[in-house]
C-alpha positions in Angstrom: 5.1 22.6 18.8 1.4 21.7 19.8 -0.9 22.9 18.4 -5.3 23.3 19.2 -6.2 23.4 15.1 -8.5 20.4 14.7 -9.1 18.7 11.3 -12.0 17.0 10.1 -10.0 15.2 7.1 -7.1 13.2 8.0 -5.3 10.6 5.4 -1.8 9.5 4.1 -0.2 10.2 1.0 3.1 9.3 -1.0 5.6 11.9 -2.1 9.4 10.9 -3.4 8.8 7.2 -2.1 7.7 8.2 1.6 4.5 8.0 3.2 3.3 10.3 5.6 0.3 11.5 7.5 -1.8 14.7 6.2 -3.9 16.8 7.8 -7.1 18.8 6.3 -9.7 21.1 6.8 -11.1 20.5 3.4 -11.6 17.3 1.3 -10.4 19.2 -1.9 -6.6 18.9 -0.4 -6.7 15.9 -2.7 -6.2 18.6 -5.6 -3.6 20.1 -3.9 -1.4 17.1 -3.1 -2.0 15.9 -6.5 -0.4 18.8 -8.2 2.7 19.0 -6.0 3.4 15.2 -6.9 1.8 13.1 -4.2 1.0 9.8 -5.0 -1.2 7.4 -3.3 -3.0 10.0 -2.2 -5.9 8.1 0.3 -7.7 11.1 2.6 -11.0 10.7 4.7 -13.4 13.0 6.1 -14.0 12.6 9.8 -17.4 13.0 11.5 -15.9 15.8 13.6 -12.9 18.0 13.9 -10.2 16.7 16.2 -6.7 17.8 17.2 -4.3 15.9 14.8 -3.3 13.4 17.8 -6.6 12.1 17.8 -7.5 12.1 14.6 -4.7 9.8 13.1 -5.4 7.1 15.9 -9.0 7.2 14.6 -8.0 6.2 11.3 -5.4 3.5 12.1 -7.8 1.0 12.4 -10.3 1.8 9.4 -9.8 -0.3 6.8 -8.5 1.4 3.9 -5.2 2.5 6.2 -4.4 -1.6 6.6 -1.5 -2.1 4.6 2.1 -2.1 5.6 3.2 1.7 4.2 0.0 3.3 5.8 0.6 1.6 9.0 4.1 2.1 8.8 3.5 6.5 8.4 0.9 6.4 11.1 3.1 4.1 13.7 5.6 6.9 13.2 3.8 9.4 14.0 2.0 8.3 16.5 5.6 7.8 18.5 6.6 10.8 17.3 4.1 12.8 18.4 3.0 10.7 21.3 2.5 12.8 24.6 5.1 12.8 26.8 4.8 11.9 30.8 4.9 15.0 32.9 7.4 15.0 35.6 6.4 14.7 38.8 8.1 16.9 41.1 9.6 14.5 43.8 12.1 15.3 46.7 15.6 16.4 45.1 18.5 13.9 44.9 21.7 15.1 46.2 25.1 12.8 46.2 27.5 13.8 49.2 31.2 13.2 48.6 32.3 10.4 51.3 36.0 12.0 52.8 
């Protein structure tokens, strides 16, 4: 489901072995992720709010995000969540049964 939220803090984090992408409005989700279990918990605060799209590809190339797991969690999701190609509406296809 899409969504137009946009987050100003964006960061991965490690929970039963797995790293994934979170999403924040507020730096002090760190607290939060702590005391649920996360591990590896590496969040930054963006210069401005963007949809979650955006704001993942704007921290796969910082440098704290370089090694293998964080790349790995933000690949995925980028592919994942990657927008999909509209369809263009083109003339219909129609077999016809040769007697």
């Amino acid at each position: 489901m899409a969504t137009d939220k946009l987050f100003n803090v964006v960061g991965v984090s490690k929970l039963d072995g797995e790293y994934k992408v979170r999403f924040a409005t507020d730096i002090m989700r760190i607290k939060v992720l702590a005391k649920h279990g996360h591990e590896d918990i590496r969040l930054c605060e963006l210069d401005t709010a963007l949809p979650k799209y955006e704001a993942v590809k704007a921290i796969q190339t910082m440098d704290e995000y370089q090694d293998a797991a964080a790349q790995s969690a933000i690949s995925e999701y980028l592919e994942d969540k990657a927008p999909k190609a509209s369809k263009q509406a083109g003339p219909a296809v129609t077999s016809e049964v040769a007697a």
